[in-house]
Each structure stands twice: as C-alpha cells, then as structure tokens.
DOVEXBA-350897 format. One record per atom (N, C-alpha, C): y, x, z. Coordinates in steps of 0.02 Angstrom, whole numbers, plus 50000, padded with zeros to 5 digits. Example, Ala and Ser with C-alpha at 12.3 -4.5 7.8 and 13.67 -1.06 7.14 Angstrom:
DOVEXBA-350897
497165066050390;497755061550390;498355066050390;498885064250354;499475068450357;500025064550394;
END
This chain:
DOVEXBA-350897
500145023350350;500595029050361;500215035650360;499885034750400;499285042450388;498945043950342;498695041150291;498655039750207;499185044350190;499565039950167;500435041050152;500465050250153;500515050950220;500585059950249;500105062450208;499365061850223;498655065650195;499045064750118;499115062650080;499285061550033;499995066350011;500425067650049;500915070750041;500505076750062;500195080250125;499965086050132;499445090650067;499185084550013;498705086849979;499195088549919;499845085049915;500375089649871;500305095949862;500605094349960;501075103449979;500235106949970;499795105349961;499195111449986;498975114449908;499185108449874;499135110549792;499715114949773;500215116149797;500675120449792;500405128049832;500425126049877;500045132649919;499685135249880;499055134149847;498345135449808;498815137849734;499125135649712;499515139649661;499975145149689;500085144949724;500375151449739;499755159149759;499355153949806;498905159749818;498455164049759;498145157249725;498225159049651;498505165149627;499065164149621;499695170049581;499755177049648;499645175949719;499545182749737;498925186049734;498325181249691;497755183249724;497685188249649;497865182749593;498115188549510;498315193649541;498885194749553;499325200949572;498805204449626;498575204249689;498155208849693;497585212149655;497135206449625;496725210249566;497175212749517;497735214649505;497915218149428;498165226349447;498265223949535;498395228549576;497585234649599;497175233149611;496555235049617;496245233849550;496295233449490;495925233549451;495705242649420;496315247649416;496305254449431;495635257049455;495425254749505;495055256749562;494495253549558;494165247449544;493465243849515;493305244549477;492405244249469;492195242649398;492315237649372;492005240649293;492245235449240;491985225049270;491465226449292;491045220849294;491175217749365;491585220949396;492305217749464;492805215849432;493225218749396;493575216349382;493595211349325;493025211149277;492755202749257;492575197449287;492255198549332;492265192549395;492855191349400;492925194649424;494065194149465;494135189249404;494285190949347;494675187949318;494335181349294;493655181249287;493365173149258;493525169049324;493445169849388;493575166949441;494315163149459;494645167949444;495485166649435;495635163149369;495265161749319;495495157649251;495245150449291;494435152549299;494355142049313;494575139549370;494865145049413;495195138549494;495835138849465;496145144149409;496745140349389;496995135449365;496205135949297;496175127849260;495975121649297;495615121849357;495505117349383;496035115049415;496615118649450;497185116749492;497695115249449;497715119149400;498385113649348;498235108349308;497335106349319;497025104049280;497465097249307;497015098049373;497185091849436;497935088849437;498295094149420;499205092349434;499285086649371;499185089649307;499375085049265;498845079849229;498385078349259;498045072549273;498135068249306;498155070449382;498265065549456;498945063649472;499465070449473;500035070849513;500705065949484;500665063149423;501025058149406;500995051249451;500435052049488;500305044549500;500455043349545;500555036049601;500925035749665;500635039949699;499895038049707;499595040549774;498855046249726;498595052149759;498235054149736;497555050849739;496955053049705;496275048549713;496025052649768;495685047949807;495505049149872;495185054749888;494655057449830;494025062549839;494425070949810;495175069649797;495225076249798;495355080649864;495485076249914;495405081549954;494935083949993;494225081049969;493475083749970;493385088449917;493555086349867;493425089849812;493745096249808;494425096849823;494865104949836;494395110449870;494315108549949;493935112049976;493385114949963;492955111249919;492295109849936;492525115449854;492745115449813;492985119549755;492965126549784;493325127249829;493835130649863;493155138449888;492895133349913;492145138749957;491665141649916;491635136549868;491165138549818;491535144049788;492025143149771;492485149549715;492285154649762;492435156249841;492575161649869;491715162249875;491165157249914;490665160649880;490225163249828;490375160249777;490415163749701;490515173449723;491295171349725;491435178449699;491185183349774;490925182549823;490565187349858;489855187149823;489645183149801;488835184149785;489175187749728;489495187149681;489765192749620;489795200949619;490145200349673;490265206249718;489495211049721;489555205449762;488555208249804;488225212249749;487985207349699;487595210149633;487935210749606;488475214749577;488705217649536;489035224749547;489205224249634;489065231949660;488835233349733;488955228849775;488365229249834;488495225449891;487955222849919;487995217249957;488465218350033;488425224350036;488815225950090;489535226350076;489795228850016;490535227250014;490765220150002;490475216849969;490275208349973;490365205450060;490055206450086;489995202250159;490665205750201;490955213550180;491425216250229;492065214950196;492015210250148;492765212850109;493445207550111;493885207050132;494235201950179;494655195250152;494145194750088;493985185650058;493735184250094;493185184950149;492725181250186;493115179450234;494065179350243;494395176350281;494535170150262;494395170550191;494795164850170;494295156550189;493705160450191;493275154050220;493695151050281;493875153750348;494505149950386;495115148250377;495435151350320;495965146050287;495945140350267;495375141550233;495185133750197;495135127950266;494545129250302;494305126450349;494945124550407;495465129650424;496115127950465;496355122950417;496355120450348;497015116650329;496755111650319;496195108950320;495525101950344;495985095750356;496105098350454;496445093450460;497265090450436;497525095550382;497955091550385;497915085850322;497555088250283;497455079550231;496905077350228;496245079750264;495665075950259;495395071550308;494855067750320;494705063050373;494175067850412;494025065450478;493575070250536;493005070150487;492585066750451;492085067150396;492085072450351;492825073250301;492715077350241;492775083550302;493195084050347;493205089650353;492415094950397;491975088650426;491625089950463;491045091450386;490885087850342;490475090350286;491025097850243;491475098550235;491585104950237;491555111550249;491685109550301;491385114050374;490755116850367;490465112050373;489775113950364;489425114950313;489695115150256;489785115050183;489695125850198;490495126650218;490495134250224;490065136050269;489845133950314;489445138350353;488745137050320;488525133050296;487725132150221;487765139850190;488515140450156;488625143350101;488535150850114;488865151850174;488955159050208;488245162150222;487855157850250;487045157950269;486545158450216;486605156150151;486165157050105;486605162650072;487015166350041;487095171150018;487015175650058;487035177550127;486705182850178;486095181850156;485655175850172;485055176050152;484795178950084;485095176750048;485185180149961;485135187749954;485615188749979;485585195849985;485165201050031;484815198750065;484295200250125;483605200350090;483625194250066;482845195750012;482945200049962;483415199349920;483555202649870;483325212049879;483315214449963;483145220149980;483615225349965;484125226249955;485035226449925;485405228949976;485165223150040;485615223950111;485275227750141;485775233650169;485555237850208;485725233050286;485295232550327;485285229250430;485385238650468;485865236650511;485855242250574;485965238150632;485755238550693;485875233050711;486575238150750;486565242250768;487355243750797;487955246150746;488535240550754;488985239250722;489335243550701;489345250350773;489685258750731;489205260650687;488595260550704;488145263350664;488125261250577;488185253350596;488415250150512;489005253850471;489525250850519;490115255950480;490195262250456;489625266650492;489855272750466;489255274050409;488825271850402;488265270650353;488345268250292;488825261450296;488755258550241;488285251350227;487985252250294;487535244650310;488025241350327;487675234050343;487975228850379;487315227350462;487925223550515;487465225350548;487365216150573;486845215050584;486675208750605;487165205250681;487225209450717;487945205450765;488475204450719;488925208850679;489445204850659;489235199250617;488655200250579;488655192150536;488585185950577;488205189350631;488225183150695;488825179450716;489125185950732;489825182750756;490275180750688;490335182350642;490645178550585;490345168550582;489625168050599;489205163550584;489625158850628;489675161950680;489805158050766;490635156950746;490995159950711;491635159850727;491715154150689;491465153750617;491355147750565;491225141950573;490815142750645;490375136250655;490985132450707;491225137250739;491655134950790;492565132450747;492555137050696;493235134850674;493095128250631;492505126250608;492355118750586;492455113850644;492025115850682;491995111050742;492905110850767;493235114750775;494005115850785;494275108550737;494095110550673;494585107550625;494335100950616;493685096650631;493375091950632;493705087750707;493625090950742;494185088650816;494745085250789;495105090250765;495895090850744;496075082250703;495425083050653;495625078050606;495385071850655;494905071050700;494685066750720;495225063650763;495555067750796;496035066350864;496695066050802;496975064450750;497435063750715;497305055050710;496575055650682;496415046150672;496515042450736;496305046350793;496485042050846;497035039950881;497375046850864;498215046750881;498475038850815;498215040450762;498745037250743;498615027150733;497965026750771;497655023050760;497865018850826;497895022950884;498295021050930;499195018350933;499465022650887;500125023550874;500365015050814;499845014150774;499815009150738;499655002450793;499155002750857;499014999550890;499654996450937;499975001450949;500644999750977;501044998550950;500994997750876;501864994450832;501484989150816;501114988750807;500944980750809;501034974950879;500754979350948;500874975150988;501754973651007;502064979750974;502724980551019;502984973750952;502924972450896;503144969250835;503034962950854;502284961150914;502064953650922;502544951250972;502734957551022;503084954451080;503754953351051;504124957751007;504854957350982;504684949650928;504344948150912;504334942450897;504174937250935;503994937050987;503664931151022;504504929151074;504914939351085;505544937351112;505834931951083;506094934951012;506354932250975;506404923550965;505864923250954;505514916850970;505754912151027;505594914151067;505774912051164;506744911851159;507054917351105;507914916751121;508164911351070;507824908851020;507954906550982;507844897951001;507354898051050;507154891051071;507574890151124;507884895051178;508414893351233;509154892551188;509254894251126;509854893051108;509764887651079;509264884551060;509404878351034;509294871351086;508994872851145;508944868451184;509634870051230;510164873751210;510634875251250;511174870951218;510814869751124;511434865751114;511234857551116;510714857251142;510724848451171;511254846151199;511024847151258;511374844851337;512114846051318;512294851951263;513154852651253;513314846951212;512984843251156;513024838451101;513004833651176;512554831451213;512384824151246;512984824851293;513124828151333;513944826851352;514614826651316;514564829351258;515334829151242;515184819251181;514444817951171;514444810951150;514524807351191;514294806551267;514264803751331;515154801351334;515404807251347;516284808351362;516784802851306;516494803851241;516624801251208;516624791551212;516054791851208;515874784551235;516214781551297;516324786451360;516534783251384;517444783251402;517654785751355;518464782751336;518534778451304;517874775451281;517974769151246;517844761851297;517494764951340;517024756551368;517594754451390;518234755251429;518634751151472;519234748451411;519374751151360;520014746551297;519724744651250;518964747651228;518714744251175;517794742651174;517624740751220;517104739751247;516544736651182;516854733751133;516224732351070;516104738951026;516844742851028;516554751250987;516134755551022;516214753551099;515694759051146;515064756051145;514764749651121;514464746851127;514054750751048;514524747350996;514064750450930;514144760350941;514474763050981;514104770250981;513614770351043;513574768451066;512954768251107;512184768651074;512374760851043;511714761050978;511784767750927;512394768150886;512284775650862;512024781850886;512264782450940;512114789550994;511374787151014;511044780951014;510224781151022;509874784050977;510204779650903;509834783150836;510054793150812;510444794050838;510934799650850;510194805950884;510004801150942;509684806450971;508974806950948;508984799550934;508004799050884;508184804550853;508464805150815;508634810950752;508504817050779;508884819650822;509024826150850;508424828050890;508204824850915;507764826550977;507014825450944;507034823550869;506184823350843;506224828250825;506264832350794;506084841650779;506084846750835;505994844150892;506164851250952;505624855150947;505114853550925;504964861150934;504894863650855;505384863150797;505484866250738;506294871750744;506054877050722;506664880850710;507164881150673;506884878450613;507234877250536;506944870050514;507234865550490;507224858150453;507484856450384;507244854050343;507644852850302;508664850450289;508894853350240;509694850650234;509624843550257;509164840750234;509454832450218;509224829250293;508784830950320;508764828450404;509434831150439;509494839350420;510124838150464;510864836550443;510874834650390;511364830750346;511314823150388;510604818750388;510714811950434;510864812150470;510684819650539;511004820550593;511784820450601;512054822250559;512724823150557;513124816550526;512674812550490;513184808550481;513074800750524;512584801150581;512434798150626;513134798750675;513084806150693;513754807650734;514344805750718;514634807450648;515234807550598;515264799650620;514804796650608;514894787550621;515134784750678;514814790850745;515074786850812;515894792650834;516024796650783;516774799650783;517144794150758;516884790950719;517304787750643;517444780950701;517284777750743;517284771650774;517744774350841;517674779650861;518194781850917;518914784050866;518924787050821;519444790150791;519734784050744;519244779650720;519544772850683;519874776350601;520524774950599;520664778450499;520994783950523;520964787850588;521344794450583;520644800950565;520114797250547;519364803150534;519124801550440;519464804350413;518904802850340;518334808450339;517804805250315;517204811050278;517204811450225;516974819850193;516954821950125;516094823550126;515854822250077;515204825650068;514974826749995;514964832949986;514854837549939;514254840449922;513614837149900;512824840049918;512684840549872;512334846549827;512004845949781;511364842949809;510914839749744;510304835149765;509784840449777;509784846949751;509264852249754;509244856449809;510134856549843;510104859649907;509904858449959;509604850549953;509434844449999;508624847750036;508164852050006;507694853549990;507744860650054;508164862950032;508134870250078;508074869450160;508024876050188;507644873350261;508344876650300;508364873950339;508984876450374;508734878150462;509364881950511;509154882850555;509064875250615;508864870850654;508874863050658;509454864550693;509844859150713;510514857650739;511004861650734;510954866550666;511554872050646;512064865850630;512234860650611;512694858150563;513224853750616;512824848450653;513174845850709;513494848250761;513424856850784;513894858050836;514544861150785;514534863450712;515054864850665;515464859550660;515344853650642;515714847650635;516054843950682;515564846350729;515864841650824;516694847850831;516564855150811;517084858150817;517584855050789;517574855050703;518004856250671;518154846250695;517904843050694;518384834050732;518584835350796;518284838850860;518754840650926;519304845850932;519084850250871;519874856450900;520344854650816;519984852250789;520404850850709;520894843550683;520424839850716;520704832050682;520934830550750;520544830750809;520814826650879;521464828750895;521584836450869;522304837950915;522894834150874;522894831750807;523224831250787;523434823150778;523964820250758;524024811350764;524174810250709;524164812850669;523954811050577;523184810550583;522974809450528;522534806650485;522034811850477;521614814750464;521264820550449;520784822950392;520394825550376;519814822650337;519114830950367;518674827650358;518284834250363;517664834150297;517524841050283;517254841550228;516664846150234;516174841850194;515364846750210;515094846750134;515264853750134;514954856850051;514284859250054;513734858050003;513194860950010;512894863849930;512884869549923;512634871649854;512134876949845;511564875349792;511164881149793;511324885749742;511394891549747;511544896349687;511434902649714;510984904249644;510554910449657;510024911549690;509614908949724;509144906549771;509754907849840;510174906249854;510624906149911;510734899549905;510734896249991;510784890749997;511554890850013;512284889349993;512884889050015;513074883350078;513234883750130;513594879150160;514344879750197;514734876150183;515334875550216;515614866850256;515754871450280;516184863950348;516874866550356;517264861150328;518204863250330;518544855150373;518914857450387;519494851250391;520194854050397;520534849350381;521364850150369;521644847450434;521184850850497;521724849850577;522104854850570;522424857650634;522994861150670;522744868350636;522104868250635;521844876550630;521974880150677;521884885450684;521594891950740;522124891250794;522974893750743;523294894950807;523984889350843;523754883050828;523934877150866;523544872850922;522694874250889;522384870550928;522184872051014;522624878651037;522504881451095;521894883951108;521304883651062;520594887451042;520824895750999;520834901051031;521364904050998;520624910250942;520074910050958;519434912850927;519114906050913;518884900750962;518514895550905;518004898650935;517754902550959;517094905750970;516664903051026;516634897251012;516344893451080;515474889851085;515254885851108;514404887251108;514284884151025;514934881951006;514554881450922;514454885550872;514884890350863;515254894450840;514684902150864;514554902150926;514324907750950;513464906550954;513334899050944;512724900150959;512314900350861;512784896150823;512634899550748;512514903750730;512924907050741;512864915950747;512354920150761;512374917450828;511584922050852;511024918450829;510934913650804;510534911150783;510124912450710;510664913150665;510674914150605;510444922850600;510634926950645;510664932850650;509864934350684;509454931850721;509074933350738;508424929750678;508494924950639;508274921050603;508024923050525;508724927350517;508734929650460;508984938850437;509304940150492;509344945650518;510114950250445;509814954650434;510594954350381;510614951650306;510234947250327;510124943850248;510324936350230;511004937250272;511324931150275;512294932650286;512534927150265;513144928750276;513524922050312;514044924050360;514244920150421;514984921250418;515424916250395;516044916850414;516424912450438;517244913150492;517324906850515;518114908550519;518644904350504;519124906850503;519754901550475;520234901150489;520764897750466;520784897850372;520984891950365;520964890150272;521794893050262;521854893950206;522754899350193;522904890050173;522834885550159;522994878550157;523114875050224;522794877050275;522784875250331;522194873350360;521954869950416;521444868750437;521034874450453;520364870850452;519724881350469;519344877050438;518884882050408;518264885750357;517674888850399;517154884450393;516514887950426;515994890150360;515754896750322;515654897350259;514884900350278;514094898750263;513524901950275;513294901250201;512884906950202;512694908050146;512074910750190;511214906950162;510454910650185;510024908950125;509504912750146;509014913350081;508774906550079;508934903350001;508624895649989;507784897450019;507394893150030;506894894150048;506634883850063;506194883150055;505884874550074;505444874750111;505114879950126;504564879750186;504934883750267;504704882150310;505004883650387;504684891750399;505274895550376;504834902750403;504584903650472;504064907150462;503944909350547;503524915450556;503714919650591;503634928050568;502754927750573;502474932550546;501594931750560;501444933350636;500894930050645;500484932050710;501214928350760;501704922950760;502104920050820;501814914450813;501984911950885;501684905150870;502054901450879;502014894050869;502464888150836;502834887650896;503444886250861;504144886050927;503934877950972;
END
C-alpha cells in the first residue's frame, strides 16, 4: 500500500515539476529585459534539459502500472544539481554573490520538504545530504575562486555587496536540519505503515480464526439436532414394529459412522455427503414404508466438488418432516446435483404440503438457518442460497458455490 501511494505521489510531483517548469520559463522571459546576455543563456539551456528530462520520463515510464523504483532518487537528486548548476552559472558568469543571495537557493527546501512524500528514510536521507555536499562545495568554489567578497556582519554584507559568513552558516544549518526534518518524516511514514500493515494482518488472523470457531459451533450444533430427531424416530417404531426399529438402529449406527468421521473437516466431498444422506433417506424409507420415494439426480463430475460437511442431511430431514410427513399420500423427494460453469448446482425439492399448509410458515429453522450462515461465512457473496415454495407445489432448496475439489481454508487458520 505505501508503494502504491509513493508511486502515486511521484505522479502528482511530476506534474508539480512541469508546472514549475512553465512558471520558472515565464519568470525568465519576464527578467530577461534586465540580464545579461550570458544569464539569460543559462536560464534558458537549464530550462530546455530539466524540460527534456521531465517529459522525457513521462513518455517513457508513465504508461506503465507502477513507476521504476530509482526515479524518485533520481528526480531529486536531478532536481539539486539543476538548481546547483545554475547558481554556480550565475556565480561565474556575473558574481558569486548574486549567485548565493538570489531566491533559487529556496528551492533547495522544496525539493528536500517533498522527500517524504514518495521516497524511503534512505533516498531521502542521501538527498539531503546530497544538497547540503552541493551547497558547501559551490561556496567553497566560489571562495577559492577569490570572486567572493566575506564581511562577517550581515548589514555590512548587504549594503556592500559581499556575502557574509553567518548567513551561509545559517542557510548550511537550516539545510542540514530540513534533511534531517524530511528523513524523520519518511522514516516515521515506514513505521506508521509498517505498524498499520502489522495490525491488518493480526486483526485478518483473528477474523479468521473467529470465523473458524462459528463455523465449527454451527456444525456441531447440527449433530445433537440430526441424533434426536433419528432417536424420536426410531422410537415410534420399537413398540408396532419392532424388526424396522431394529434395522434403523443398525442404519442410524452406519448413519453416524458416516457423519461423525469428518468432524473436524469443514467442507467434504458431494459423494460422502450424498452416502450420508442416503443412509438417512433409508432409515426414513423403513419408518415411512411406500408413502417416501427417492429421486437422485447427480452428475458423475459433481461428485468431485467439496461441499460445506452436513449441508445436505438437515435439507432433506426438512423437506421428509415438514413436506412428505404432513401429508397421507405418497410423496417423493428429489436431490439434483450439477456442475456448470465451474458452479457446483444443488437442489433438494419434494412434492409435500409446501410452506403454507405445513404450519412451518418461514421453514427457517436450525436447517434452513444454519445453511445459510454457513454458506455465507464460507463463501461469503460468492454463492447463491434460495429456499421457497415450487409454483407446482411442494418447496425448493436451490445452492449454487464455487465448484472447487480441494477443502478451502483461509491462509495462516488452522485446521477446524
């Protein structure tokens, strides 16, 4: 993310630099009247190559996603040199003192203030110190050169025409300190954001590890709801038909081998929980006798996809207790499974009473409600969930999730 920004700031700063550019023309065309010839040739060779170099940069670099890393060493570090160029220009070409007093030598803290916003505490700390090198050997330059007039009192300079050794001091000191400023700036940006990255990661481990922890209480919530309403079942049978409670007993053993070997998986393959279900369907089919038919509709490829574990058995236990049981006809229930598009399709229908006979007047009960949240925390909006009366009659449970054959599990959680 802080990339990203530095990267957007070295845009906007290339925009800036063309503009300044174009006021810095317009003041030299403005003062050109008033300079010599050999000022106002500087002026202008100075203003051709940071122009060519800055539109150079645009239509080279600026097509591309991200810029190359070293221009925003390279801008600056351009940047100082141009401005000390054109004071040493100045200097020898008409005198070292209008050179050191003349108020480009601000622009050395422009440069140096806009550091931190696209460079690292490094470029900007070799910058920095880049201008304050630069500032120090052209004083020096001009000091040997014997050119520079020294006073050491500052009215005395001004009204002379010297320069006086305190203000270069304090220019030196102000330089040294506005590096050190802007080297801070960038430094305490990496840490801010280094910290800030430190905390979306931890806050991302815990929202997953929640996640994790709600997803394992809803599915151990739908045990104990499956083992009593099979329990209940079984036992309306033991006292009139005591050999069918007998063979669901054995079913509801193999029933629970099934169910209860994946607990700690979140998602299982279709076709385990396809056996799960038709383990159950078997000990319905022996209490219900010929008023329960099964439909099964599977493609062989959908068999493959991973599903959420015990999504399928509390759908089906609905649609045979509020669909086929209320009614004293015959019933049938139906389990479609298709892959298309990398979407895994599933539906669960039957032709009971539907919504508004069965005295279930939403249906929204721990099967119904715990799918839901399940699927929703699992897959988040990249899934589709519907549940609702068929215009034929009966109800329609319709999911649609990303085909997938391996058991997702978000990075850095650990196994349910």
């Amino acid at each position: 993310m802080l990339l990203l920004e530095r990267d957007r700031a070295e845009r906007l700063l290339h925009a800036v630099r063309i503009v300044v550019l174009a006021l810095l023309g317009g003041a030299a065309l403005a003062y050109s009247p008033t300079l010599p010839r050999s000022l106002n040739r500087v002026n202008v060779i100075l203003l051709l190559i940071m122009l060519a170099w800055t539109l150079g940069q645009r239509r080279l670099f600026f097509h591309r996603h991200t810029l190359p890393a070293w221009l925003s060493l390279a801008n600056p570090v351009v940047d100082i040199t141009a401005v000390t160029t054109l004071l040493a220009a100045y200097g020898f070409a008409y005198s070292p003192a209008l050179a050191l007093d003349t108020p480009i030598v601000a622009a050395y803290f422009v440069i140096i203030a806009a550091l931190p916003v696209a460079s690292t505490a490094t470029k900007a700390a070799a910058v920095s110190g880049l201008a304050l090198v630069e500032y120090l050997l052209l004083t020096g330059v001009f000091l040997a050169s014997g050119r520079l007039v020294t006073v050491l009192s500052p009215v005395a300079a001004n009204a002379s025409g010297a320069v006086s050794p305190l203000d270069e001091g304090a220019k030196v000191l102000l330089l040294a300190c506005a590096g050190a400023v802007a080297t801070y700036a960038a430094h305490w940006q990496e840490r801010l954001s280094q910290r800030i990255a430190l905390a979306a990661r931890e806050s991302e481990a815990l929202q997953e590890r929640l996640e994790q922890a709600q997803l394992r209480a809803l599915r151990l919530q739908l045990q104990p709801h499956f083992l009593f309403n099979a329990l209940n079942t079984i036992t309306a049978l033991v006292h009139h038909d005591p050999g069918s409670a007998e063979r669901m007993v054995t079913g509801l053993s193999e029933l629970l081998r099934v169910s209860l070997a994946p607990a700690g998986e979140q998602e299982v393959r279709l076709d385990r929980e396809v056996e799960l279900v038709r383990h159950y369907l078997h000990i319905q089919q022996v209490r219900f006798a010929d008023r329960l038919t099964v439909s099964y509709d599977i493609d062989e490829d959908a068999m493959e996809g991973m599903v959420p574990s015990l999504l399928l058995q509390p759908l089906v236990e609905n649609a045979v207790l509020h669909g086929i049981a209320p009614r004293s006809a015959a019933g049938c229930v139906s389990i479609v499974a298709r892959r298309r598009d990398g979407v895994l399709v599933i539906e669960i229908s039957d032709d009971g009473v539907g919504q508004s006979r069965s005295g279930f007047p939403t249906r929204e009960g721990v099967g119904l409600g715990n799918a839901r949240a399940r699927l929703r925390s699992l897959y988040g909006d990249d899934h589709r969930f519907e549940a609702g009366p068929r215009t034929e009659g009966g109800f329609l449970v319709s999911i649609e999730i990303p085909f997938h054959s391996v058991a997702r599990r978000p990075e850095g959680a650990a196994p349910a």
